[in-house]
MOPAC internal coordinates of N, CA, C and O (Angstrom, degrees):
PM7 1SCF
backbone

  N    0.0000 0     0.00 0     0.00 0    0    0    0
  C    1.4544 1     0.00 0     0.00 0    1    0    0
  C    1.5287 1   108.99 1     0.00 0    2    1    0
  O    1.2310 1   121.39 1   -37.88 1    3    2    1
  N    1.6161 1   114.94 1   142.12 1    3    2    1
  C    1.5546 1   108.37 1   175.32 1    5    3    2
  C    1.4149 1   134.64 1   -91.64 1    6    5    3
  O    1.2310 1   110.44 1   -61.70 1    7    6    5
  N    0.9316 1   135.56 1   118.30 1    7    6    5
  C    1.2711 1   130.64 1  -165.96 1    9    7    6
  C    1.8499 1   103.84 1   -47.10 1   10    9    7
  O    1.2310 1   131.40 1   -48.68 1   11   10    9
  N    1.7360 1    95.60 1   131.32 1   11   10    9
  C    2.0565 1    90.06 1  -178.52 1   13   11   10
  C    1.9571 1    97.55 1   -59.24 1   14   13   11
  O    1.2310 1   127.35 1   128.66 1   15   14   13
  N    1.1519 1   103.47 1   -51.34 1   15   14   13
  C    1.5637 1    98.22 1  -162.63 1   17   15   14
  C    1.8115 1   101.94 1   -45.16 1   18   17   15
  O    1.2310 1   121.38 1   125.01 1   19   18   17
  N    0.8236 1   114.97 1   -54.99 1   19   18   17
  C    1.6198 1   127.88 1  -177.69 1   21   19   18
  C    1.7146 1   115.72 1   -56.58 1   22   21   19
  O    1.2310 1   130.20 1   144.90 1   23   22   21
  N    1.2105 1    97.92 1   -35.10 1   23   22   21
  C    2.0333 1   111.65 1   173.05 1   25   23   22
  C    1.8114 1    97.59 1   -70.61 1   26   25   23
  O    1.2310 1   127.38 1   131.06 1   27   26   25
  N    1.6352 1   103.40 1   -48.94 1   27   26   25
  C    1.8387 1   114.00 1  -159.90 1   29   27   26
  C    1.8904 1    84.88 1   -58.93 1   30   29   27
  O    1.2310 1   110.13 1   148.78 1   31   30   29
  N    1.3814 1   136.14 1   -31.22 1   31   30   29
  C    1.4541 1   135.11 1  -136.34 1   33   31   30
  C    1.4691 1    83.47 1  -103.98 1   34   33   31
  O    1.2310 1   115.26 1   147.31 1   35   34   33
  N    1.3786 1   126.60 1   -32.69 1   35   34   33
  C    1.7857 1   124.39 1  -173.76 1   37   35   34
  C    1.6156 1    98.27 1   -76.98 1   38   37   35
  O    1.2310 1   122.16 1   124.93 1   39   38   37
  N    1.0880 1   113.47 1   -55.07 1   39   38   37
  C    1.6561 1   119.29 1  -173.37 1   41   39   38
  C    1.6238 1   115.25 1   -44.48 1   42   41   39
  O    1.2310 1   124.99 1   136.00 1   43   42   41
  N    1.7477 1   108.03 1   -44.00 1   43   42   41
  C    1.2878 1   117.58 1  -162.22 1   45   43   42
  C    1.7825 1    91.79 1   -89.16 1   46   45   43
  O    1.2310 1   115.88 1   167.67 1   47   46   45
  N    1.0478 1   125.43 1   -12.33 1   47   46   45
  C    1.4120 1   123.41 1  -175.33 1   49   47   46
  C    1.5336 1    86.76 1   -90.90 1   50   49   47
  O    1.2310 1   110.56 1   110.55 1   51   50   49
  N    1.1633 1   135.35 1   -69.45 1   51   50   49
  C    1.3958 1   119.95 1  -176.15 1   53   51   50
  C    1.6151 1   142.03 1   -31.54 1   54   53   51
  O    1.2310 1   133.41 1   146.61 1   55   54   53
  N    1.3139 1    91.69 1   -33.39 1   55   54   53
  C    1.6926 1   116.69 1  -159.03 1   57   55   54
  C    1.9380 1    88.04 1   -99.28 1   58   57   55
  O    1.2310 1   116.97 1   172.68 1   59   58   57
  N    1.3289 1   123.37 1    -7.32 1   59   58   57
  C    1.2735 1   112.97 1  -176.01 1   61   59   58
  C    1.8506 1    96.67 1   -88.05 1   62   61   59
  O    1.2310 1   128.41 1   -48.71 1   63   62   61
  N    1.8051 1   101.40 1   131.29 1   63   62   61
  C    1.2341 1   118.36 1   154.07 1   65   63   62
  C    1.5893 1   115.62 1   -24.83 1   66   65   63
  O    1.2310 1   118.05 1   -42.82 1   67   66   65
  N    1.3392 1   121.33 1   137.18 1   67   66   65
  C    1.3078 1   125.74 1   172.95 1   69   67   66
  C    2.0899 1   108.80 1  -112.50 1   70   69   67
  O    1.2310 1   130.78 1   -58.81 1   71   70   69
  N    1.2750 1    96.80 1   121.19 1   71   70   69
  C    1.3404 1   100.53 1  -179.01 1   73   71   70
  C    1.4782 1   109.21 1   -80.73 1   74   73   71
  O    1.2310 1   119.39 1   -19.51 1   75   74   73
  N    1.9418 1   118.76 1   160.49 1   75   74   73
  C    1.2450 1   121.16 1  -176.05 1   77   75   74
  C    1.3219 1    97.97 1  -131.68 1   78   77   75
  O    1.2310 1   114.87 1    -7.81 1   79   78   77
  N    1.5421 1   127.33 1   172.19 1   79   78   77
  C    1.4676 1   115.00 1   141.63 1   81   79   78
  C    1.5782 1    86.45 1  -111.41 1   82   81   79
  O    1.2310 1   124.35 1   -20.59 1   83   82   81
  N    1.5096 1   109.25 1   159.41 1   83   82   81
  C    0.9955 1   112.97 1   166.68 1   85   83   82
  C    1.6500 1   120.57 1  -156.35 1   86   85   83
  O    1.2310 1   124.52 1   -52.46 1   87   86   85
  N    1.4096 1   108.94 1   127.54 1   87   86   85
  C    1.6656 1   104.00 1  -148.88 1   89   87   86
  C    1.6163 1   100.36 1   -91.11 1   90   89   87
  O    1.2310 1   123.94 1   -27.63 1   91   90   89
  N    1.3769 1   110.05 1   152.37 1   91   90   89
  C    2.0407 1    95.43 1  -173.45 1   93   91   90
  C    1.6291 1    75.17 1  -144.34 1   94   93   91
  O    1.2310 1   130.52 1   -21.59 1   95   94   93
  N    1.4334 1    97.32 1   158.41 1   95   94   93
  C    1.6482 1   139.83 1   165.24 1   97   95   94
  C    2.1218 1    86.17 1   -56.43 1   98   97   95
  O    1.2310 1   136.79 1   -40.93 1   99   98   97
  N    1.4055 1    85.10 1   139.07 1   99   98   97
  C    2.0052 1    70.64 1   168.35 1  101   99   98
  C    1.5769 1   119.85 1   -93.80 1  102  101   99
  O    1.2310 1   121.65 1   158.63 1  103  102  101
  N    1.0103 1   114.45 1   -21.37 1  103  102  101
  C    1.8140 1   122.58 1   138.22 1  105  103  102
  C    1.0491 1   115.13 1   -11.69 1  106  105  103
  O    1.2310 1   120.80 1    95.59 1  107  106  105
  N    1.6951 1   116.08 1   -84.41 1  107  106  105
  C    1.2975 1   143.61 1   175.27 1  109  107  106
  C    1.8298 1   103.52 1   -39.74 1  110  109  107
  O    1.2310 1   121.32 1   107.21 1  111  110  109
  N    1.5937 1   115.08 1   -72.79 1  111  110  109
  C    1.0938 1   122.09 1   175.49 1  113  111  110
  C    1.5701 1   117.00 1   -23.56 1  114  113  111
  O    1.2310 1   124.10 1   116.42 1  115  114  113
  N    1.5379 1   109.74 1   -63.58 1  115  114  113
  C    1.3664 1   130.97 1  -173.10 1  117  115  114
  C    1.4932 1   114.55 1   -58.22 1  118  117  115
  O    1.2310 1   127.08 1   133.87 1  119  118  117
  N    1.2206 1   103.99 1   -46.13 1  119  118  117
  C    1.9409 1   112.25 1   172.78 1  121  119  118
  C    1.4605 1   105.45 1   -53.95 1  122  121  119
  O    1.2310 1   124.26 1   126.55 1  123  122  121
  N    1.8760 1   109.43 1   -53.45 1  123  122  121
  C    1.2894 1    91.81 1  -164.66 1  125  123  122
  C    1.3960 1   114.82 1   -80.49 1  126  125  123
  O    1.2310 1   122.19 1   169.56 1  127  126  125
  N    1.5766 1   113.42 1   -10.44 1  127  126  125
  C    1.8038 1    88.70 1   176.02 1  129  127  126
  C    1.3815 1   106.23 1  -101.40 1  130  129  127
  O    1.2310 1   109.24 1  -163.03 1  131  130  129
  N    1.3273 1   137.76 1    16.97 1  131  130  129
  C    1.3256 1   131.22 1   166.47 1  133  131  130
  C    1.6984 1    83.09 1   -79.38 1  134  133  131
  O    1.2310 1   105.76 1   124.67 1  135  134  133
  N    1.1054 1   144.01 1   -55.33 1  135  134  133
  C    1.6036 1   149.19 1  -161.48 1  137  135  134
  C    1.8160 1    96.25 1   -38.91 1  138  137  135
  O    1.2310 1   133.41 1   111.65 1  139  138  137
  N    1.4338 1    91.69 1   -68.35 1  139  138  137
  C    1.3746 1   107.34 1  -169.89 1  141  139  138
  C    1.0489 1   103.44 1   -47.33 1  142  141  139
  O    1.2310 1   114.66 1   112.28 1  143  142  141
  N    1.8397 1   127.73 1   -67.72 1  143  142  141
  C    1.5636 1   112.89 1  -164.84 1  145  143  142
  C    1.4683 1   116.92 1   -63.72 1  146  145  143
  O    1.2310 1   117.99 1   162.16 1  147  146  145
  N    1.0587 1   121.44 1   -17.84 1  147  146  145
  C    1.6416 1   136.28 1   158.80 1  149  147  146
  C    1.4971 1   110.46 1   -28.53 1  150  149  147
  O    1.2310 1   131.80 1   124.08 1  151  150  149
  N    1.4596 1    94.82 1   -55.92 1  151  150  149
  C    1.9288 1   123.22 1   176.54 1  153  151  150
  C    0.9758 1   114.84 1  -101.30 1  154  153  151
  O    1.2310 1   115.47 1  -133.34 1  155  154  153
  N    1.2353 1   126.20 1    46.66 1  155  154  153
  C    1.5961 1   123.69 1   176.74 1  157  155  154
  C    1.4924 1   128.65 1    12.09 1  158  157  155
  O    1.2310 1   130.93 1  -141.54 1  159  158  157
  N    1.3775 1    96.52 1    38.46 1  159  158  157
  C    1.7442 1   108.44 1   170.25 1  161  159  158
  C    1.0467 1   113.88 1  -103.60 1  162  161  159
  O    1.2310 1   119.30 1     2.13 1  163  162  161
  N    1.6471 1   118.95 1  -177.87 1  163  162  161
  C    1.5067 1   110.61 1   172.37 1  165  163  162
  C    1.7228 1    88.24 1  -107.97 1  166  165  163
  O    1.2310 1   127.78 1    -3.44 1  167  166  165
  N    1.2575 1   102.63 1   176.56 1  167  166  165
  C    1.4553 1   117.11 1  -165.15 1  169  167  166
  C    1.4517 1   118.03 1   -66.27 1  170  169  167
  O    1.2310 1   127.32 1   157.42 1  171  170  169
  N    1.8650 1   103.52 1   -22.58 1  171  170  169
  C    1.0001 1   111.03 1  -162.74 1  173  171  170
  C    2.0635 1   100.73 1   -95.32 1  174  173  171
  O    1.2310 1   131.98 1   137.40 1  175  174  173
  N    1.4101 1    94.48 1   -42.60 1  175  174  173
  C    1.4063 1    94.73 1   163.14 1  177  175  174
  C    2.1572 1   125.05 1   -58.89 1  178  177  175
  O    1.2310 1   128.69 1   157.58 1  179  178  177
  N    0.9479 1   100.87 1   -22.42 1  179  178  177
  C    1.5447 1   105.29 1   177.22 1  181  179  178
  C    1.7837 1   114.22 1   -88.04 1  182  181  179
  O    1.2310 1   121.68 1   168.74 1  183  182  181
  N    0.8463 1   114.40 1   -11.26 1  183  182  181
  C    1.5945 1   139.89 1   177.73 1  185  183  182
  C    1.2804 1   107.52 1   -80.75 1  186  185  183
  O    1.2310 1   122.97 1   133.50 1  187  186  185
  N    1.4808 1   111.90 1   -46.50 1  187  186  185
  C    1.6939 1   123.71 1  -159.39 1  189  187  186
  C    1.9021 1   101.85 1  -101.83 1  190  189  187
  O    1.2310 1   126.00 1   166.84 1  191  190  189
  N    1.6185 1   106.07 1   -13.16 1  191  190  189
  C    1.2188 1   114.99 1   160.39 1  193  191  190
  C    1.4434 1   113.84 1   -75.54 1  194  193  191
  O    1.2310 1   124.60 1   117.26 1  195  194  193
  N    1.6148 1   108.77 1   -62.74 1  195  194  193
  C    1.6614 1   111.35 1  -178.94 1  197  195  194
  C    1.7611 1   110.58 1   -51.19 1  198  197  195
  O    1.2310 1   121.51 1   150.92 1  199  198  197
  N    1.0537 1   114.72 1   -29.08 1  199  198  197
  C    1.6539 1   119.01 1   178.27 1  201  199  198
  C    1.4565 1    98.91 1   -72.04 1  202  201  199
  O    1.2310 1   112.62 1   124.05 1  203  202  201
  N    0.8415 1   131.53 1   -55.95 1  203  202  201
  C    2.0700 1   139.85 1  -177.20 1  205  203  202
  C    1.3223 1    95.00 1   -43.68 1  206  205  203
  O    1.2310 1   116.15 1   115.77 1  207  206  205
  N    1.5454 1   124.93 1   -64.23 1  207  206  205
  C    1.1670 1   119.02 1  -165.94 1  209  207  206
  C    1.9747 1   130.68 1   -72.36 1  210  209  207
  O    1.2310 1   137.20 1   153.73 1  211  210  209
  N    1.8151 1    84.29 1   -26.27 1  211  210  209
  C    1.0747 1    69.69 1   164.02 1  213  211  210
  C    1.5585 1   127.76 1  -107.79 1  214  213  211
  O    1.2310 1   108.34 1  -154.84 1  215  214  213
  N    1.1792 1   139.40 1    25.16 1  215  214  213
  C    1.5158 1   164.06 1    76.74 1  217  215  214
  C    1.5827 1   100.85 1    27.28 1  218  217  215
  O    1.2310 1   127.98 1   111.30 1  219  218  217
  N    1.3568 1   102.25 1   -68.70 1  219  218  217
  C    1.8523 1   115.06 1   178.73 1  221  219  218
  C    0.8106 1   124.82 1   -67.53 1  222  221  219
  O    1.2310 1   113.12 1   154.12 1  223  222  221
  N    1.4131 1   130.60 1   -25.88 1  223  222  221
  C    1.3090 1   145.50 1  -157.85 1  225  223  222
  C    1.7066 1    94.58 1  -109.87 1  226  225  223
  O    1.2310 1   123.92 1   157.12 1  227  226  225
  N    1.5796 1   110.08 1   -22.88 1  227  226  225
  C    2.1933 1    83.55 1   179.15 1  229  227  226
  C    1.7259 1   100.56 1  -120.00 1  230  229  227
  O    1.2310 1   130.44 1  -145.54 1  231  230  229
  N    1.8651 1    97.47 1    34.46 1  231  230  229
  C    1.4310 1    91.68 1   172.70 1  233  231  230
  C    1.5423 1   114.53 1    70.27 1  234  233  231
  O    1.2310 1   113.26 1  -175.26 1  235  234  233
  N    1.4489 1   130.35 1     4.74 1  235  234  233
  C    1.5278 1   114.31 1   149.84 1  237  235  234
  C    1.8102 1   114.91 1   -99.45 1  238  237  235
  O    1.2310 1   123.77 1  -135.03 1  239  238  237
  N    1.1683 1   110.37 1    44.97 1  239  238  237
  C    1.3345 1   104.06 1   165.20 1  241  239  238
  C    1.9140 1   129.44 1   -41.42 1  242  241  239
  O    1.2310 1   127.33 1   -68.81 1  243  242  241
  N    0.9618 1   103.51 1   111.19 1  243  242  241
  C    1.8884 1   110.65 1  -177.61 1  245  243  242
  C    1.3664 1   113.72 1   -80.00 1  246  245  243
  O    1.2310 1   114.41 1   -34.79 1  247  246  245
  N    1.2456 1   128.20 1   145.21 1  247  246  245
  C    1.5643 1   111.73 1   157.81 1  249  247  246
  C    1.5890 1   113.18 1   -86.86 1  250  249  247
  O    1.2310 1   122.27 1   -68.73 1  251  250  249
  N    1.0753 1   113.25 1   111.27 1  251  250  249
  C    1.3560 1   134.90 1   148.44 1  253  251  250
  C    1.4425 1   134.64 1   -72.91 1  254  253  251
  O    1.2310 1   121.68 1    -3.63 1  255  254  253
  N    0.9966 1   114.40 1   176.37 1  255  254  253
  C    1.7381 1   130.10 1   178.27 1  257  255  254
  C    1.5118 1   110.18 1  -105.88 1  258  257  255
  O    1.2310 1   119.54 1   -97.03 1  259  258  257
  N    1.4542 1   118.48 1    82.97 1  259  258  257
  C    1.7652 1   109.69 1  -173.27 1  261  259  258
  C    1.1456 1   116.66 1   -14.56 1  262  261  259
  O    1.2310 1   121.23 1    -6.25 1  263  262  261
  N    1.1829 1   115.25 1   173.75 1  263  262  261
  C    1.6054 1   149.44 1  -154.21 1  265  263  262
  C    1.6400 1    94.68 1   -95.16 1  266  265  263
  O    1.2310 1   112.13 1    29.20 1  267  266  265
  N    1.2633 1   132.45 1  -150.80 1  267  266  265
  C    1.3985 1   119.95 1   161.39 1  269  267  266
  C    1.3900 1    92.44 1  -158.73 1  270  269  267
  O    1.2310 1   111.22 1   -57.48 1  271  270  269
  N    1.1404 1   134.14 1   122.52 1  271  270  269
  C    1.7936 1   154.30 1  -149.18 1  273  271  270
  C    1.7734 1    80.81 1   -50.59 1  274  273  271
  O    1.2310 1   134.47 1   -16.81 1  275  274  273
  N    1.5293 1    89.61 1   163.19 1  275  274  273
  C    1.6574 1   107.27 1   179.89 1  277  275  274
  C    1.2598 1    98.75 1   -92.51 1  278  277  275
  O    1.2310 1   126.55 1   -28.95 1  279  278  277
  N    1.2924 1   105.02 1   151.05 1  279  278  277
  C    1.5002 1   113.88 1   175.21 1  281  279  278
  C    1.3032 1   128.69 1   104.86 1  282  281  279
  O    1.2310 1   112.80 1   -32.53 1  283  282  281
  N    1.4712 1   131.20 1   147.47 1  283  282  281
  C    1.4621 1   122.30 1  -156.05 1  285  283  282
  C    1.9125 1    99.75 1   -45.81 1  286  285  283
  O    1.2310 1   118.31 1   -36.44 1  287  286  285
  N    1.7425 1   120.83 1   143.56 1  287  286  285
  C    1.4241 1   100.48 1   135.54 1  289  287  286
  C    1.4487 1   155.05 1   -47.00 1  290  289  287
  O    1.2310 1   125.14 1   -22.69 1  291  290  289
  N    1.2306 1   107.74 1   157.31 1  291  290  289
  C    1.8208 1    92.16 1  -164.03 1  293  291  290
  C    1.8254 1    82.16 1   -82.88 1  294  293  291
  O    1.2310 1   130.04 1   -15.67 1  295  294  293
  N    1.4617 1    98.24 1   164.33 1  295  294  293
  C    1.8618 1   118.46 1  -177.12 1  297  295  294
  C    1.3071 1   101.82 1   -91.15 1  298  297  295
  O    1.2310 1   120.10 1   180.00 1  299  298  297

């Protein structure tokens, strides 16, 4: 049997954001965050969309935790 405190410590490690570095052409850079503000995302959220989709598109779809709609939150 698993200890809850020890299950609550796997869950909260899971659900934590994973950081990248990731080096881009500044071309590249520039397209994609003109893209994004286009889509009222931030650059980093429109990136982690274009990766989802194409994830879906070669058949390794993941379960994830949605995206969170573009655009300011409601107050």
């Amino acid at each position: 049997m698993v200890d809850p405190e020890e299950q609550a410590g796997q869950d909260r490690a899971r659900k934590e954001r994973k950081s990248i570095l990731l080096r881009l052409d500044p071309a590249v850079h520039e397209a994609l965050a003109k893209w994004a503000a286009d889509d009222l995302r931030s650059l980093n959220a429109h990136i982690e969309l274009l990766l989802r989709d194409a994830l879906r598109k070669s058949g390794r779809d993941v379960k994830a935790a949605p995206i969170r709609r573009p655009g300011r939150p409601k107050a």
